[in-house]
Steps between C-alpha positions, in 0.01 A plus 500: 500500500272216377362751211851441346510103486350353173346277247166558326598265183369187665614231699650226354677321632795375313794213663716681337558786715403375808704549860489138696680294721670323193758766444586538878810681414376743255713804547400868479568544141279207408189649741516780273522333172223261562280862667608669213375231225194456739414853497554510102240222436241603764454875442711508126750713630782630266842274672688836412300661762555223783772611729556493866476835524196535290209646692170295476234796442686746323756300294317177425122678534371257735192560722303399783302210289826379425680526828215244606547274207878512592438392822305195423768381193803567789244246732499271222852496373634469849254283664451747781268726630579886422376751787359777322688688749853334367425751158469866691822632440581310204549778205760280290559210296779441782262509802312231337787322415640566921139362587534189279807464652400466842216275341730291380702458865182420661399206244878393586460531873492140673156485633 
């Protein structure tokens, strides 16, 4: 559901938080952390909130506008493209962490 993806508080775009090829063994728990601090300082999201399990729309009240804006910081925190289609199902904080994820492999993948 691309109406549930987020992030209408700008995009900046902070080295801080960002997913590259320079932590090539960033494990699951460190996806989330750096999604989770991403998602605080894009759309100034309560970290309380920010759980796997946290739905995007009705937990974290993010729209269509932001599922967009989402989409572009994913593009430029991972350095690849995000298919629109990639976000249809995506309803949680842990689908966009699962889609990072495979993100993530694909940067990894030998060429």
């Amino acid at each position: 559901m691309v109406a549930a993806l987020g992030g209408g508080a700008g995009l900046a775009h902070s080295a801080a938080f960002e997913f590259t090829s320079r932590e090539p063994s960033m494990d699951s728990q460190q996806v989330f952390q750096t999604l989770k601090n991403t998602l605080v300082e894009q759309f100034e999201l309560d970290p309380a909130k920010i759980t796997p399990q946290a739905r995007l729309q009705d937990d974290l009240d993010l729209d269509s506008i932001d599922a967009v804006d989402m989409i572009i910081k994913l593009q430029e925190i991972t350095g690849q493209k995000v298919r629109p289609e990639d976000f249809k199902e995506v309803r949680t904080v842990g689908d966009v962490q699962h889609i990072i994820e495979k993100l993530l492999a694909a940067q990894a993948a030998p060429a």
